[in-house]
C-alpha positions in Angstrom: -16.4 -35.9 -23.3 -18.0 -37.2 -20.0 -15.5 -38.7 -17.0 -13.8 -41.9 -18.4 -13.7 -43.2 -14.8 -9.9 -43.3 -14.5 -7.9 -41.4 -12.0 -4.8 -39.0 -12.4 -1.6 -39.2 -10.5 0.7 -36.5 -11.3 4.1 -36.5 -9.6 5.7 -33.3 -9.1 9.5 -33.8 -8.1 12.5 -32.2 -6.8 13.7 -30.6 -10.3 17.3 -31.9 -9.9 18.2 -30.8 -13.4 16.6 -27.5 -13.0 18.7 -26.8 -9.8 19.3 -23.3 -11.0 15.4 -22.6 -10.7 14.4 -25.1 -8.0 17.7 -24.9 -5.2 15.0 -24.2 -2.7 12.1 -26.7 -3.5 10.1 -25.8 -0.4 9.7 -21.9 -1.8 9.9 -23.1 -5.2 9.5 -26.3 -6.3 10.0 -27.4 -9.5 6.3 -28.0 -10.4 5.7 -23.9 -10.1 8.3 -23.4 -12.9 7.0 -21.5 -15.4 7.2 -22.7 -19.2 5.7 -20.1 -21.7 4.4 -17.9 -18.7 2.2 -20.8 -16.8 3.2 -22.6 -13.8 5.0 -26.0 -15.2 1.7 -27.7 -13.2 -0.7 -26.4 -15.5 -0.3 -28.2 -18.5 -0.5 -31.8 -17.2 -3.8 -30.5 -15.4 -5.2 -29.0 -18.2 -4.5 -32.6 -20.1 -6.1 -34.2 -17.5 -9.7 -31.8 -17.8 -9.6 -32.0 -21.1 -9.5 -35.6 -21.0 -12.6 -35.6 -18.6 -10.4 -36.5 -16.0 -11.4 -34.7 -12.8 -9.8 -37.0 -10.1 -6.8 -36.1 -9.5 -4.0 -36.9 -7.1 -0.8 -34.3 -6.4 2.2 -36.0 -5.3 4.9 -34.0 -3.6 7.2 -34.1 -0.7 5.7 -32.6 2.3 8.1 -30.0 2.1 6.9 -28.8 -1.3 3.2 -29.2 -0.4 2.3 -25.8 1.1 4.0 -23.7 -1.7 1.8 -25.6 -4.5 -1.5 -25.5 -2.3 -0.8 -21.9 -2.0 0.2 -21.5 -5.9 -3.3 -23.1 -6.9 -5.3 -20.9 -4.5 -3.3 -18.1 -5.7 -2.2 -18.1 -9.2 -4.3 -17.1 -12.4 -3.1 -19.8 -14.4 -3.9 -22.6 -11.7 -7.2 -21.3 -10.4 -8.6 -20.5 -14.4 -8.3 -24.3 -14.5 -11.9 -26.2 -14.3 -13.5 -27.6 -11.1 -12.6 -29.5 -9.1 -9.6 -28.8 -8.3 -6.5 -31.2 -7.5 -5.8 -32.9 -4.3 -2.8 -32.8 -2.9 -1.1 -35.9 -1.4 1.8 -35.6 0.6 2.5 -38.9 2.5 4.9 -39.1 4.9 7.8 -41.1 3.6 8.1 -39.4 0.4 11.7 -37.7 -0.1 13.1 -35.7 -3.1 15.0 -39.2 -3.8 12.1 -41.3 -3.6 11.6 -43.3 -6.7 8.3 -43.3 -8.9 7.7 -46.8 -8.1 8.4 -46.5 -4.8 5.4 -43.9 -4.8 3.0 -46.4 -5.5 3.8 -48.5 -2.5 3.3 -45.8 -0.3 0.5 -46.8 2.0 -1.4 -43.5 1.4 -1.0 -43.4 -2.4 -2.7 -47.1 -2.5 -5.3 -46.0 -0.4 -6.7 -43.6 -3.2 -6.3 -45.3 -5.8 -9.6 -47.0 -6.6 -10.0 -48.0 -10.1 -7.9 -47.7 -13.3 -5.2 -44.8 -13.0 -3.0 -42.7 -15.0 0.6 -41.4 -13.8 2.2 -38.7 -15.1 4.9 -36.2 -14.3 4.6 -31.9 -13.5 6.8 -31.6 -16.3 5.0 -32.8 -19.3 3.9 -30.7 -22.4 1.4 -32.9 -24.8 0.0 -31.8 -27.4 -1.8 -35.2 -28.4 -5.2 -35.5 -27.1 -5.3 -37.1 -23.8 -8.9 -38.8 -24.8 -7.0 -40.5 -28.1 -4.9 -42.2 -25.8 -7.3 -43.3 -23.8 -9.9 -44.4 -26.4 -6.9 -46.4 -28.2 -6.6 -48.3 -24.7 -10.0 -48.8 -24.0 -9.9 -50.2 -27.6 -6.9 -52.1 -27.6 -7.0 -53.5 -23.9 -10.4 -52.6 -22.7 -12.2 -55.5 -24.9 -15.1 -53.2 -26.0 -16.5 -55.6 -28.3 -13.9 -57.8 -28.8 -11.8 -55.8 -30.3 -8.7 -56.1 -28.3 -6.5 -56.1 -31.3 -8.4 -59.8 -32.2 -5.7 -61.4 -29.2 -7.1 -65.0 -28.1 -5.4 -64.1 -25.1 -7.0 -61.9 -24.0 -8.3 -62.4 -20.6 -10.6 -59.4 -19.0 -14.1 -58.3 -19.9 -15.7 -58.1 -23.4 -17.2 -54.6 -22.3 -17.7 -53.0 -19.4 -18.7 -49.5 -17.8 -16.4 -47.2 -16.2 -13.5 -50.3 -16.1 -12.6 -50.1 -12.4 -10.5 -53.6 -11.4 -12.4 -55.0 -14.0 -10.5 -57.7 -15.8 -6.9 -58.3 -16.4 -6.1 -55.4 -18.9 -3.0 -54.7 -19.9 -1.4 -50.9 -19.8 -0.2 -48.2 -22.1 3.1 -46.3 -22.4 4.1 -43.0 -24.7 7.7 -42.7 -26.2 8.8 -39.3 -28.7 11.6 -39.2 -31.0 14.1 -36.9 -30.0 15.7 -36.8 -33.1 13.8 -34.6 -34.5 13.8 -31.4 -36.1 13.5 -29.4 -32.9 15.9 -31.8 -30.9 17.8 -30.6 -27.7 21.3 -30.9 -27.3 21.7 -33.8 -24.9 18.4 -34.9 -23.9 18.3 -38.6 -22.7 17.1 -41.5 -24.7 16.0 -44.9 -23.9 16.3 -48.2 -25.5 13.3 -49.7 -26.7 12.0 -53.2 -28.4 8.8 -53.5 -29.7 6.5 -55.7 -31.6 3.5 -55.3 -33.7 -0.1 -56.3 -32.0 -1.9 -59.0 -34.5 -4.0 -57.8 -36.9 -7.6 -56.3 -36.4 -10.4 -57.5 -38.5 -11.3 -53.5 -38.4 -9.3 -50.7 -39.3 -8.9 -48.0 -37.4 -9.6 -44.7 -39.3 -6.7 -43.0 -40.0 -7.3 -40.0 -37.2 -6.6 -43.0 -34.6 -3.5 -43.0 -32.6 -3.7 -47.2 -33.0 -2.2 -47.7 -36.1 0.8 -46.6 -33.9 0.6 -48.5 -31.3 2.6 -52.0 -30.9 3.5 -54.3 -28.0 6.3 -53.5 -25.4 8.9 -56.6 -25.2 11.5 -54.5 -23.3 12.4 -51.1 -22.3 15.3 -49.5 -20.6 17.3 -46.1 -20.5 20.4 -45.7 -23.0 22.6 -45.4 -20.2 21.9 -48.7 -18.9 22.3 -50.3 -22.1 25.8 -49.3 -22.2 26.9 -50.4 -19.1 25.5 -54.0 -20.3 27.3 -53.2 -23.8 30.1 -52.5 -22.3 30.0 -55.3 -19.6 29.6 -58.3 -21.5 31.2 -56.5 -25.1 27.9 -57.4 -27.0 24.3 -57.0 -26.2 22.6 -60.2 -25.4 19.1 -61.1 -26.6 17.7 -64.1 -25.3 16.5 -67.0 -27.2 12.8 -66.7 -25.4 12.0 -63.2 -26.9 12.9 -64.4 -30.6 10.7 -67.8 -29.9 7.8 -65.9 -29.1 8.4 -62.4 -31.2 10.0 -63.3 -34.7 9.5 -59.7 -36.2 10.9 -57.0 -33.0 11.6 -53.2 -34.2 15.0 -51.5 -32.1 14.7 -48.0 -31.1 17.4 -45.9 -29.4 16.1 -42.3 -30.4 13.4 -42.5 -28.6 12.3 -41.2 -24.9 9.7 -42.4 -22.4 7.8 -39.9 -21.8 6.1 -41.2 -18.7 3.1 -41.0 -19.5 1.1 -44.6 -18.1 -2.3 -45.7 -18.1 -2.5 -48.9 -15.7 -5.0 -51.1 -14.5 -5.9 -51.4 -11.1 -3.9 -54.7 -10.4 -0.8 -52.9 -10.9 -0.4 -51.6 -7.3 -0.6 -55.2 -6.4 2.2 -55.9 -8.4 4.6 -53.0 -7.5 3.2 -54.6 -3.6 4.9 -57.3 -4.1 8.1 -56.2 -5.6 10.0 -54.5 -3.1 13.0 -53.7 -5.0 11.1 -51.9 -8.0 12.4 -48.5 -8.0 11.4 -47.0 -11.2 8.0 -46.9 -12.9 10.2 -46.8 -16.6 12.6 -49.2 -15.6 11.7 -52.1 -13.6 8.0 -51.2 -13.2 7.5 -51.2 -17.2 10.6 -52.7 -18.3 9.7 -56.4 -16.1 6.2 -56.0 -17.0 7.5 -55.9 -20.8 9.9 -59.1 -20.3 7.4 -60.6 -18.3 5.3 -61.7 -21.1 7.8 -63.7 -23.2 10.6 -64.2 -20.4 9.9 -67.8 -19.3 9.5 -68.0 -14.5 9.6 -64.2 -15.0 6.1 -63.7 -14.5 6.1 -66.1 -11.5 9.4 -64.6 -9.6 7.4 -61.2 -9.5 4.3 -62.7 -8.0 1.9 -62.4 -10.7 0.0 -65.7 -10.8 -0.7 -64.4 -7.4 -2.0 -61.7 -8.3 -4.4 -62.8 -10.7 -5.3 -65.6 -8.5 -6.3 -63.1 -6.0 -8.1 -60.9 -8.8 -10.1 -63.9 -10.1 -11.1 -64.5 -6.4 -12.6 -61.1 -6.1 -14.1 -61.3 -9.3 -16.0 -64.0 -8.6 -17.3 -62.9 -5.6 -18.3 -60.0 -6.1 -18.8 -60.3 -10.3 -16.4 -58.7 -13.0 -17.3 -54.8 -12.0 -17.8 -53.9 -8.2 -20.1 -51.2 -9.2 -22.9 -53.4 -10.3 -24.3 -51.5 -13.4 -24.1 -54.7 -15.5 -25.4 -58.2 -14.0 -22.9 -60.2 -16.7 -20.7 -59.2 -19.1 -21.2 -58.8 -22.9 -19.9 -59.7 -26.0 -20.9 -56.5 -28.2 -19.6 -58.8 -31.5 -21.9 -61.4 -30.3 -25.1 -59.0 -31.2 -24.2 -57.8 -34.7 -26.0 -58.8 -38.0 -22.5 -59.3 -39.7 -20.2 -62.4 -38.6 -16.3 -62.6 -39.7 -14.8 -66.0 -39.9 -11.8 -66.7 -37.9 -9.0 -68.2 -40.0 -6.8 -68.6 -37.3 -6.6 -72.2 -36.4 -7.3 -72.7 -32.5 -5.2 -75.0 -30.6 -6.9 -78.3 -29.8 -7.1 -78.8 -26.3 -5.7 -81.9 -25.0 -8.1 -84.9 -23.9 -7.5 -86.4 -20.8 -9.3 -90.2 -20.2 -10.2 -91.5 -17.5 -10.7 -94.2 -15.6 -14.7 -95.8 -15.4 -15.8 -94.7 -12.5 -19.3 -93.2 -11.3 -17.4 -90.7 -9.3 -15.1 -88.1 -10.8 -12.0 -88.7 -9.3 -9.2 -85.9 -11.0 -6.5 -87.8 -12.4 -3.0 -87.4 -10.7 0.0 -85.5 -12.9 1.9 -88.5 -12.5 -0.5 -90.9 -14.3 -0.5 -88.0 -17.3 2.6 -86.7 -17.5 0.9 -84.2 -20.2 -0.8 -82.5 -17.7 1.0 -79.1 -17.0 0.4 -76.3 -14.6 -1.7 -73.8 -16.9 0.3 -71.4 -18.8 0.3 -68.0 -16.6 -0.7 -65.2 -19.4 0.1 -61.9 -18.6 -1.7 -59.3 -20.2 0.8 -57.1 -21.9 2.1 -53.3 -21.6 1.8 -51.2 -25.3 3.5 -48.5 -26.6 2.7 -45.5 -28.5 5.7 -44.6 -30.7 5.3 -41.2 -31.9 5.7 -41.0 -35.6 9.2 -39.0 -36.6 7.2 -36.5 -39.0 8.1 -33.0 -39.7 4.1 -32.2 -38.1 4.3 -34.3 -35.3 2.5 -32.7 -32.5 4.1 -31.6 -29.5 5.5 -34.0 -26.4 8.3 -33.7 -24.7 9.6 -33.6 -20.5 10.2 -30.4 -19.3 13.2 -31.4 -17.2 16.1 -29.6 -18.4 17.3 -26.3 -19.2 18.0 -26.9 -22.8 14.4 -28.5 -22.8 12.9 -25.6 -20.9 14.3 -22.8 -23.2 13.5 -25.1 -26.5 9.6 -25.7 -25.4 8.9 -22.4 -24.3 10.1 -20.7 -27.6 8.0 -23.3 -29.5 4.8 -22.6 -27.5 5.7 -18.9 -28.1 5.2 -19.2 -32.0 1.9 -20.3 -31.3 -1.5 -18.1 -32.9 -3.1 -16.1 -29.5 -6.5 -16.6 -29.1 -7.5 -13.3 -30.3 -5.5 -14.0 -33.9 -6.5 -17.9 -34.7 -10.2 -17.6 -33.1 -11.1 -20.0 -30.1 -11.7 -23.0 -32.3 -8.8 -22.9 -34.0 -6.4 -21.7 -31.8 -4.1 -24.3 -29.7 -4.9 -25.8 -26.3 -1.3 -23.9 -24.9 -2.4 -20.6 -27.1 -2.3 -17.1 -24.3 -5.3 -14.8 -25.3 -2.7 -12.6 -26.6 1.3 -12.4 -27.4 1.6 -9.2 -25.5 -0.9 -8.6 -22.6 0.2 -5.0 -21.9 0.4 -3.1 -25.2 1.1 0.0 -23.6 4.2 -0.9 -22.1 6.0 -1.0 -25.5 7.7 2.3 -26.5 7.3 3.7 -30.0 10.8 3.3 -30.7 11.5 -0.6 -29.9 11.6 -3.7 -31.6 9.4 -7.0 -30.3 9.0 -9.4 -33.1 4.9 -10.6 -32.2 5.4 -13.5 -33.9 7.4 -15.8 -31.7 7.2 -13.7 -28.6 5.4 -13.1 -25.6 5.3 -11.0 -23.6 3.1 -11.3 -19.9 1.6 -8.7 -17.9 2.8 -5.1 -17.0 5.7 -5.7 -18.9 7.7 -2.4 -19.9 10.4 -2.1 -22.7 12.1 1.2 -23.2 13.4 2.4 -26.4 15.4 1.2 -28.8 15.4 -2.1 -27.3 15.1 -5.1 -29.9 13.2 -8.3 -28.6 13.6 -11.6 -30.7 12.3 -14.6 -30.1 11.9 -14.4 -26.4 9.6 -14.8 -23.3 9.2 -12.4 -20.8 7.5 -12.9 -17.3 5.4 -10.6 -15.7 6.6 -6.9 -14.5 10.1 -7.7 -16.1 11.5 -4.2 -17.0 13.5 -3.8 -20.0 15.9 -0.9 -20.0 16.8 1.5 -23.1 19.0 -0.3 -25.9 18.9 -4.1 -24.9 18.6 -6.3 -27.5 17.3 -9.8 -26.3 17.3 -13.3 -28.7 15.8 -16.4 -28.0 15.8 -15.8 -24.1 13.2 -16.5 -21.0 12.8 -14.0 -18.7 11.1 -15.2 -15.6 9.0 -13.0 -13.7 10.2 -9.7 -12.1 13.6 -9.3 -14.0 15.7 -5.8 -15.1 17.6 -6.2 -17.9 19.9 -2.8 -18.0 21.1 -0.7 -21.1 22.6 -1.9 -24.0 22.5 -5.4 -22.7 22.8 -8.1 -25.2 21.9 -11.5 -24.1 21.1 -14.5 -26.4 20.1 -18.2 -25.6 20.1 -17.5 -21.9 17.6 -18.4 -19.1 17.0 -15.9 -16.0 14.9 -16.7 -12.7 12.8 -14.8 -11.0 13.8 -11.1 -9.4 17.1 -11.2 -11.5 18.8 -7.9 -12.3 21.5 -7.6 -15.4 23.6 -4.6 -14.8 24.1 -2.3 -18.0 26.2 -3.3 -20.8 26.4 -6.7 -20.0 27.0 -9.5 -22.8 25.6 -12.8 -21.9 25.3 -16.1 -24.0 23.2 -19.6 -23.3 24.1 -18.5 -18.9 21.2 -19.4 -16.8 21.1 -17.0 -13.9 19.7 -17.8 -10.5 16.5 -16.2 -8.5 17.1 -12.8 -6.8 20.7 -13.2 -8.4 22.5 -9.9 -9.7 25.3 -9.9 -12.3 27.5 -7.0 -12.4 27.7 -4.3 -14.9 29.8 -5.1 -18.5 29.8 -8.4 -17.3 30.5 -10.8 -20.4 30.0 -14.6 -19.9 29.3 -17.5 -22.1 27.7 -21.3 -21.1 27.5 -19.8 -17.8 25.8 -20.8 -14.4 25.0 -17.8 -12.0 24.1 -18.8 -8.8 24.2 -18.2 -4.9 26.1 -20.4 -2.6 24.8 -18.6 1.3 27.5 -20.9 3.1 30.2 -20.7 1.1 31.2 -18.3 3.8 31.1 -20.5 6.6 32.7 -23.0 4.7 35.8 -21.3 4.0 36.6 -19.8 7.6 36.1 -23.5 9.1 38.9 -24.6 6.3 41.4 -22.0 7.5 41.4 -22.8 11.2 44.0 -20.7 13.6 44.2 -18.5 10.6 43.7 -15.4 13.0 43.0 -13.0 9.8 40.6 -12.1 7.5 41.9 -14.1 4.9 39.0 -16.7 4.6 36.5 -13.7 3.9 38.6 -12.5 1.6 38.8 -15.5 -0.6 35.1 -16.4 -0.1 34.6 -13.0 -2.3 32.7 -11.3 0.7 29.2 -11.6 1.4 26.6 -14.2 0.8 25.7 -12.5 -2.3 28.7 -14.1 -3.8 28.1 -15.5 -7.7 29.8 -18.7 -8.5 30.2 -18.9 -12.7 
């Protein structure tokens, strides 16, 4: 599909949660972390290009910025993707702590953004088309024809081309159910309120993704909602949101999946707001309360900010890049006309006194003269439906999520089974690259496997359900279920490990029986070691640490306790 005209943040941070993988962000950040054998990066990318979005941004600390540059310069996956490729934006005052909203103000972020933008995270896996998400906001808040949801509020353009700062539309949120049938064991939720958009005097076929859309009226994470639950013993819902919304839907099994299309005016906005921290929370959520909380709107400065839109628009016309002289009503040229039923609220008459020069008449003499009602365009949600064939989304940023997605993209037809049509956006071009690597006398179930490149397995191993990275060797008699290898790994003989996760340049030693442990990079676990729900990982001054605590100790105590060298593994 040709270029939409929008452009793509994506913000790639520290990986907290994944601090097993990502305990040296500047080596390895969290964006590099390979789901299903492709650098975690990839797959928002290759949303975006398949999209026909080719401007995109990178967002990372500094100190992450050189490993990624060298990761899409360097690996397969990254430089496969099409031209041209990402920029990378690392502004000065970004920390691994700084918030997402906190992003946007950052004087080099506003500086590229343009036009219309989409923000998204390095950790996202999607299988719903980017370009139905987009053509249900261009529909719904874009005004192609009037045919933003038949709203006689709405306020921006009646069509226009490419849609940079044209108009104050409104923005678009995702939410999944995790609920579902391929849930993860405790993966956070948020609490969401919604209403339905009014009626459209066309339906959308029943491919569209708008007969699942509806509007935001508030938004925040579950966590939050307890400590107000909990606070106050009840939650509150104020009298404002049921005057204006009489029918509102409750959802608290479903996740944000921070995935936003915004107008340009947002960046004013967040400008303005110095204490917005989070896109999700105060970003979204105020946005959302905005519209039906009465001085809201005001307190977060956005009468000035469509004030100060309005002025630009009328100086320069609705769209800076002057392809269309005035707007146009698209409805306006058809051969069909629909009535509208709605009744229209009169608008008030204001006499005057005789008089052969129009003098406004003073608030005070009408009292029924009132400031204009500020409308605020609104922010909608696409609730995912809970069906057993609901296509994939879901945040990489666990690693319960990590093992769970990259065993479900593992089930999926290669490209050389289903055919290039049919086959899945995430599909590899096969489910074991390196054929010959497999001995006669082993087991690797092909059907929800995969296995990467100069990969060797020995015999009488059994491989179910599993991953494995690139030149991993797997020793004589392992047996390995529902497992991701990361690249480089030995798994010794007659190992049996199940549910676990294991970084890069790991070694198992023989007859070791692990269960759901994730193992650090370049870590090595001991032969017959047996472990359960354990974390393997390397602490290089726990050393130091110790001696300092045992000052005047005069003995070798301290080193003895520390376990020896900096090799030591903490479980």
């Amino acid at each position: 599909m040709p270029a939409p005209g929008f452009q793509a943040l994506i913000l790639c941070g520290p990986g907290v949660s994944l601090n097993t993988f990502t305990s040296n962000a500047e080596e390895f950040p969290k964006a590099l972390v390979p789901v299903a054998n492709r650098p975690m990066l990839w797959y928002p990318l290759d949303w975006c290009y398949r999209m026909g979005i080719t401007n995109i941004h990178l967002i990372t600390p500094p100190s992450s910025a050189k490993a990624i540059e060298a990761a899409l310069s360097q690996n397969p996956h990254l430089t496969s993707l099409p031209a041209p490729t990402a920029d990378i934006l690392a502004p000065e005052g970004l920390t691994q702590t700084s918030g997402t909203a906190t992003i946007l103000r950052l004087p080099e972020v506003q500086a590229v953004i343009n036009g219309d933008f989409l923000v998204l995270p390095c950790d996202l896996i999607c299988e719903v088309a980017g370009e139905s998400l987009l053509e249900a906001w261009m529909i719904q808040q874009g005004g192609l024809g009037g045919a933003s949801s038949g709203s006689h509020d709405y306020r921006g353009p009646k069509m226009g081309i490419g849609g940079e700062k044209g108009g104050r539309r409104g923005g678009l949120g995702v939410w999944f159910e995790t609920k579902s049938d391929g849930s993860v064991k405790g993966e956070e939720t948020d609490f969401v309120i919604t209403t339905p958009l009014e009626p459209s005097t066309v339906l959308p076929p029943e491919e569209s993704l708008r007969s699942n859309i509806s509007r935001l009226v508030y938004s925040t994470t579950t966590d939050t909602l307890k400590d107000i639950t909990e606070e106050k013993k009840t939650f509150p819902i104020r009298h404002g949101l049921i005057r204006n919304h009489g029918r509102i839907r409750m959802l608290t099994t479903y996740r944000d999946a921070h995935i936003y299309l915004f107008p340009h005016w947002v960046l004013d906005m967040v400008r303005r707001n110095d204490t917005m921290d989070s896109i999700s929370e105060d970003l979204v959520g105020w946005w959302a309360k905005a519209c039906w909380q009465d001085g809201l709107a005001d307190k977060l400065g956005l009468r000035q900010v469509f004030e100060d839109l309005d002025d630009r628009e009328g100086d320069h016309g609705s769209h800076h890049s002057g392809l269309l002289e005035e707007e146009m009503d698209i409805g306006s040229l058809s051969t069909t006309w629909t009535s509208d039923l709605t009744p229209r609220p009169r608008k008030k008459q204001q006499s005057a006194f005789a008089s052969r020069v129009s003098t406004p008449v003073p608030p005070s003499v009408h009292p029924s003269i009132e400031v204009q009602k500020l409308i605020i365009p609104p922010i909608l949600a696409y609730i995912q439906p809970a069906t057993p064939s609901a296509l994939l989304i879901r945040r990489v940023d666990t690693a319960a999520s990590l093992l769970y997605v990259s065993l479900r993209l593992a089930k999926l037809d290669s490209i050389d089974e289903a055919g290039r049509p049919s086959a899945s956006p995430f599909a590899h071009a096969h489910k074991i690259a390196y054929q010959g690597g497999i001995a006669q006398r082993s087991t690797v179930s092909k059907a929800d496997c995969l296995l990467a490149e100069n990969v060797t397995v020995e015999e009488k191993s059994v491989i179910k359900e599993s991953i494995i990275g690139a030149n991993c060797h797997i020793k004589s008699g392992a047996r390995l279920t529902r497992c991701v290898l990361m690249d480089g790994v030995v798994v010794g003989e007659r190992c049996q490990l199940t549910g676990c996760l294991l970084g890069r340049r790991v070694h198992v030693g023989r007859e070791s029986v692990l269960k759901e442990c994730e193992v650090q990079d370049g870590n090595v676990v001991a032969e017959e070691t047996d472990a359960k729900g354990e974390k393997f990982m390397v602490f290089e001054g726990l050393d130091e640490d110790v001696d300092k605590s045992f000052d005047g100790g005069g003995d070798d105590g301290g080193s003895d306790l520390a376990g020896g060298d900096e090799d030591t593994l903490e479980r």
